[in-house]
Structure formats: C-alpha cells, structure tokens
C-alpha positions as CSV (number, residue, x, y, z in Angstrom):
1,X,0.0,0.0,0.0
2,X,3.2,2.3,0.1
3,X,2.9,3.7,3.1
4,X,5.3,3.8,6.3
5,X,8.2,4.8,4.6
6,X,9.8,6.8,7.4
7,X,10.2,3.1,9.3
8,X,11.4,1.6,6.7
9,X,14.2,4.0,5.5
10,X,14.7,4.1,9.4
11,X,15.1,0.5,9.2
12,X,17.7,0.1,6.9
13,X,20.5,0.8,9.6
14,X,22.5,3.7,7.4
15,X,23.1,1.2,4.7
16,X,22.5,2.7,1.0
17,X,21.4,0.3,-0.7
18,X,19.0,-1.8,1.7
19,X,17.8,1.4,1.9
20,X,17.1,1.2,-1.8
21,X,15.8,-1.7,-1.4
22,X,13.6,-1.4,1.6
23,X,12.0,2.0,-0.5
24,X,11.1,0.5,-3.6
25,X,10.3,-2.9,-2.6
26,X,6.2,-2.4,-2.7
27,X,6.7,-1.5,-6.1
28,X,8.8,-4.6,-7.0
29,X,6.7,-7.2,-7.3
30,X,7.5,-11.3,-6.7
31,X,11.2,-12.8,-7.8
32,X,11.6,-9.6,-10.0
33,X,13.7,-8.7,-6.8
34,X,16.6,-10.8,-8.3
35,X,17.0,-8.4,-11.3
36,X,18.5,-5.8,-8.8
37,X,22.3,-5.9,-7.1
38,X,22.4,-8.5,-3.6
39,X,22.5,-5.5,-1.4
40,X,19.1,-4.2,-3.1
41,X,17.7,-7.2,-3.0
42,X,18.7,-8.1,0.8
43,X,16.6,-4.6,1.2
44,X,13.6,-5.7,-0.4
45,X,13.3,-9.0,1.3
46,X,14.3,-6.7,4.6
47,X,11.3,-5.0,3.5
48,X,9.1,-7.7,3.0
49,X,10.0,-9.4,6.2
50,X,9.1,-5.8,8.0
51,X,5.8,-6.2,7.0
52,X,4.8,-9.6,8.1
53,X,6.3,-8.8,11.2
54,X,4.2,-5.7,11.7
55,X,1.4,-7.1,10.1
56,X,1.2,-10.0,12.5
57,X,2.2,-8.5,15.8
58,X,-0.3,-8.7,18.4
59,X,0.1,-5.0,19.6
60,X,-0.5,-4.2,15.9
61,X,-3.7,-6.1,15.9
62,X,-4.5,-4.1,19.2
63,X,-3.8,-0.8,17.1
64,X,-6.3,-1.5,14.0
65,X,-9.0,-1.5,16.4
66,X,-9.1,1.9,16.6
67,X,-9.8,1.9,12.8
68,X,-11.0,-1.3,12.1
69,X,-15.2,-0.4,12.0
70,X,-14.7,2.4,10.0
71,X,-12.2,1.4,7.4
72,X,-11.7,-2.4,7.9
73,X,-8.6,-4.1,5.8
74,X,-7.8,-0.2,5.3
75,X,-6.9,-0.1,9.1
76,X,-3.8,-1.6,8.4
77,X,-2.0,1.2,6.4
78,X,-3.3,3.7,8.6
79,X,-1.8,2.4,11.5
80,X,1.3,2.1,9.2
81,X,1.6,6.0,9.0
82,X,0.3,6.7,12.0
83,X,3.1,4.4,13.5
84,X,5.5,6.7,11.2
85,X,4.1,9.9,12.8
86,X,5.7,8.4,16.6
87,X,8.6,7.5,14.9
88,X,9.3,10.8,13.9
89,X,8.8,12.1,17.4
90,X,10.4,9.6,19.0
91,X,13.2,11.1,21.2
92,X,15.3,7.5,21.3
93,X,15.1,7.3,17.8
94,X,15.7,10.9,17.0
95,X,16.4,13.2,20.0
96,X,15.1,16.7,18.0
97,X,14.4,17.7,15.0
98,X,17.3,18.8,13.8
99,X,18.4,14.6,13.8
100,X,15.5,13.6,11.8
101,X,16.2,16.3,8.9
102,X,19.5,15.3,9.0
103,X,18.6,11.5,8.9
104,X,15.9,12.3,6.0
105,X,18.0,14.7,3.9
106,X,21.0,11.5,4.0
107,X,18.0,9.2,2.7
108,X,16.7,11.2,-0.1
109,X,21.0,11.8,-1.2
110,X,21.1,7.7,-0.7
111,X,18.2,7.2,-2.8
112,X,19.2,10.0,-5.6
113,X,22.6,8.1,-6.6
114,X,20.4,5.3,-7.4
115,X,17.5,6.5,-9.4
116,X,18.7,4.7,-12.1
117,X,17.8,1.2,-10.4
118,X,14.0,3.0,-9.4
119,X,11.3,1.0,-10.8
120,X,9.1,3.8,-13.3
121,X,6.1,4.0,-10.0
122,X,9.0,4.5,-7.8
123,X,10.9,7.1,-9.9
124,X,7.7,9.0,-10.7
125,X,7.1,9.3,-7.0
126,X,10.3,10.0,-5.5
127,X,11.0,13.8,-6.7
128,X,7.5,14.4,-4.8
129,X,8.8,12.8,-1.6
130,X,12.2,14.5,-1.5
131,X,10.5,17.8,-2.8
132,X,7.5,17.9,-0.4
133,X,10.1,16.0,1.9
134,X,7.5,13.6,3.3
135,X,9.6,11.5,5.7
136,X,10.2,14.7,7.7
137,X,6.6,16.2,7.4
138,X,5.2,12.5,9.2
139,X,6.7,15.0,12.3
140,X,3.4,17.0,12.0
141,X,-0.5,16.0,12.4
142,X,-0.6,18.2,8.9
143,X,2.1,15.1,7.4
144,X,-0.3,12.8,8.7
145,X,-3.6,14.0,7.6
146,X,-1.7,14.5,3.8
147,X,-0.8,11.1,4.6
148,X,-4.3,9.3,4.8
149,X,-5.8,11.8,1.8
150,X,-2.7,10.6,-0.2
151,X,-3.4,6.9,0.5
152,X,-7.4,7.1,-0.2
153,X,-6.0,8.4,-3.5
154,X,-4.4,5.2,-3.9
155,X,-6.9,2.9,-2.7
156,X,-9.9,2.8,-4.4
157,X,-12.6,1.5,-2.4
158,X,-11.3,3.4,0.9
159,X,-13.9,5.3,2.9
160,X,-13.6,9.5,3.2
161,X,-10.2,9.8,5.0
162,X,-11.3,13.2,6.8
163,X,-12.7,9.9,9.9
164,X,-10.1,8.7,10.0
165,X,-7.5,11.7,11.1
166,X,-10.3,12.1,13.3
167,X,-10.1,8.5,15.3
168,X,-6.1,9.7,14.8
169,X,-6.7,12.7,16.5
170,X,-8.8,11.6,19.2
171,X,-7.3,8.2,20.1
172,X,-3.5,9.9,19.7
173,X,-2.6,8.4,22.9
174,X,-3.8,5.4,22.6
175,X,-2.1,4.4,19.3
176,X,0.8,6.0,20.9
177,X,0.9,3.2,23.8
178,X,0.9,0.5,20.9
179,X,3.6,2.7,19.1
180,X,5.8,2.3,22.2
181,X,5.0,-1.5,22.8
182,X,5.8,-2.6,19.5
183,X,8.0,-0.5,17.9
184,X,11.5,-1.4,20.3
185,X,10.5,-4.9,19.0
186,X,10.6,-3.9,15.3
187,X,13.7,-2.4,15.8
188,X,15.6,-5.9,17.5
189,X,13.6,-7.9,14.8
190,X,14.9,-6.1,11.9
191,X,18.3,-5.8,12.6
192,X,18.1,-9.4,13.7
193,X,16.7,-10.3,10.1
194,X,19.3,-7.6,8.5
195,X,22.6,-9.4,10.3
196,X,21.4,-12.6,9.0
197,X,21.3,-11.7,5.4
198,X,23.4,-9.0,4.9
199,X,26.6,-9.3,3.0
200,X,27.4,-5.9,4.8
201,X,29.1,-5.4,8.2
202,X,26.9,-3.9,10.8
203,X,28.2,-1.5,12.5
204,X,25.0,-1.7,15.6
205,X,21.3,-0.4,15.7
206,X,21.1,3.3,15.3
C-alpha cells in the first residue's frame, strides 16, 4: 500500500542500498527482486520481512481496532503511517528535529545516486517525496492528515479519510501506547533479520 516509509528507511541501519531496497520494494513485485544488485535485494526482502512482522504482531492487531469499524482491511496502512508519525517524534530514535532532517536529507541523497535502479512507479514518486520532503513532514499531524488523503487516493474503495485523522486525532494516545510496545520490537527484529542476510558489516542499531 506504500505507506510507512519513514520506518522503513529508518530501518535500513544507514546502509544505502537496503535502503534502496527497503523503498522501492512495494513497487517490485515477486522474484523480480533478483534483477537488482544482492544489497538491493537483501533490502527488499528486509522489506518484506518488516511487513509480516508488523502485520502480524499482536500489539498491531490491538492498534487496527481503533480503525478497524470504520475502514476495515484499510486499518492496516493507517496504523502504518500513524506508526510513522511516533517514529518521527520519538526522542530515542531521533532526539530533536534537527536529527530527523538530518537523517531524512541522508536518505533522499542515498536514494538520488540510485535512481537509475527505481522501478518507473518509484521514480515518478520520488522527486514528490524528496520535494515535499514527506519522511520529515510524518513529524506533524498536517504530514499525517496529507498522509491518509494521499493513501485514499491510492486505494480505491477506501472510505472519506477526513474519519479517519479524526479517530487519529482523538485516540493519539492510545495508538501511541501501541507505538511504544511494538516499535523497540521492530527495531531488535529487523536488525536481527538484516545481520542474517546482509553481505554488509553492521556496525549496531542506530
């Protein structure tokens, strides 16, 4: 659904192109991953393996309640950005916002000296996300509101968005709680899944 990417650029530990890969990967579909370089590919299946993880955690199943009468399957990528949003704010991840520019400025040159490797969907939409500079903007309720218009856009048979930056809005705290329970768990997972794979020395977890 091509949402979350703030985790997922996030989640690629500072390596350029798992990076790469964990960005386009939604837009690379089944073993057409093996077209790209190891590295890119090692980010796609990163990618892939974030979502499961997220997809199948409990605390994530807690979170979709919140949106789950309104918007059903759709509560899913909701929670994705919303998730993003905490991220952005989250002062062990980023301690100001000076850090997260920084962080997001280094993706958007990471992803740049690889546009030739984009897939067309991906290359179409990346001078709009380094332009409008969405990873930072998932800082503000404004980035998130954009956020759910911009994936209604996308999904066809999702209801008016305007509900759902209300339930947002006015169960912040409560998807914040499931932010903090599940995302330290994310973070261990991935890197776990990114040392096994990686061709790469790690140098730690951010």
């Amino acid at each position: 659904m091509f949402v979350n990417y703030l985790a997922h650029a996030y989640l690629s530990f500072g390596i350029p192109d798992i990076a790469v890969g964990n960005l386009i990967s939604d837009f690379v579909k089944g073993k057409k991953k093996l077209d790209y370089p190891v590295a890119i590919g090692q980010g796609i299946t990163l990618h892939r393996a974030i979502d499961t993880f997220t997809d199948t955690h409990p605390v994530t199943s807690e979170a979709k309640i919140f949106f789950r009468a309104d918007y059903g399957l759709y509560a899913g990528p909701l929670i994705d950005v919303a998730y993003d949003h905490f991220l952005a704010n989250d002062p062990a991840q980023f301690p100001d916002a000076p850090s997260l520019e920084t962080f997001t400025g280094r993706t958007y040159e990471q992803l740049a000296g690889r546009q030739d490797l984009f897939p067309d969907r991906f290359a179409r939409l990346f001078p709009y996300m380094r332009s409008q500079n969405w990873l930072y903007n998932y800082r503000f309720r404004e980035g998130i509101y954009n956020s759910f218009h911009g994936l209604a856009r996308r999904a066809t048979h999702m209801p008016d968005p305007q509900k759902a930056f209300q339930i947002f809005e006015t169960q912040y705290e409560g998807l914040k709680d499931c932010y903090s329970r599940f995302f330290p768990a994310l973070k261990n997972f991935a890197f776990s899944q990114l040392t096994a794979v990686s061709t790469i020395p790690l140098g730690g977890k951010n």
